[in-house]
N, C-alpha and C positions, 0 to 999 in steps of 0.2 A: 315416909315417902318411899315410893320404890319404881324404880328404871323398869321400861321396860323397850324391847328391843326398836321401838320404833322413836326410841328420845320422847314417849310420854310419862309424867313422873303424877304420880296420884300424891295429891296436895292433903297430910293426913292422913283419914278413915273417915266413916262415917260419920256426919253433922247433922244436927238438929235444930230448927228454926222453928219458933210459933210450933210445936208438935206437928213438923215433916221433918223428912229425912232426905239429905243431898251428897253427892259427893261430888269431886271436882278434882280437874284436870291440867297440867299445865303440859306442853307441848312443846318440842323444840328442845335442840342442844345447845343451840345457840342464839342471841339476840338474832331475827325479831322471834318472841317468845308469841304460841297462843293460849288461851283460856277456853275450859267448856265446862260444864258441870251437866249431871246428870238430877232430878227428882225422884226418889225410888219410893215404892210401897212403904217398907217398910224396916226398921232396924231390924239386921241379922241375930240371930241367936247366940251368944258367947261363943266365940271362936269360929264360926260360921263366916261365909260368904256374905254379901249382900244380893238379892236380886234386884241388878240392874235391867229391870224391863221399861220399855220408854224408847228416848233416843238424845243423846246427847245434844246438848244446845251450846254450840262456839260463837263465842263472841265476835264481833264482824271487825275489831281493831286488834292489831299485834300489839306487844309491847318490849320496852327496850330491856327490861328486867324480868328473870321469875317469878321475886315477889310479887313486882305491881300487874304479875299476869295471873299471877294468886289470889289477891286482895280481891282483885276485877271480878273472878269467878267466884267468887263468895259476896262480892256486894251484889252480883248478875241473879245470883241463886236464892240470895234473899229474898231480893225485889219480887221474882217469881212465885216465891213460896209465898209472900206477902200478898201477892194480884191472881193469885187461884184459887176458884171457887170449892 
């Protein structure tokens, strides 16, 4: 995980579902926490960046935790990865 100046904290690195790739975001220093995750082309190359082209998708509820604003962005990212064609 890693801070960054605007209190968003990258949940991980790069995830893989069904063969896509997601990353995800939790938001907030303090409760209410948000969630977003990103869809990306494709896994970065060892020690490489990812290209985040796309556009972030936030979940439209806060939550009172990081975790369950973690959890949320990873059930959210699934779901997606699962319902695109």
């Amino acid at each position: 995980m890693s801070a960054k100046p605007d209190h968003t904290d990258a949940v991980g690195g790069v995830e893989s579902h069904n063969g896509r790739w997601f990353v995800r975001e939790v938001v907030g220093e303090a409760p209410p926490f948000r969630a977003r995750y990103l869809v990306i082309a494709a896994h970065p190359a060892p020690g490489g960046q990812p290209e985040l082209n796309g556009y972030w998708h936030e979940l439209e509820r806060s939550f009172d935790t990081w975790s369950y604003a973690a959890d949320a962005a990873l059930e959210a990212a699934q779901r997606a990865i699962d319902f695109r064609p």
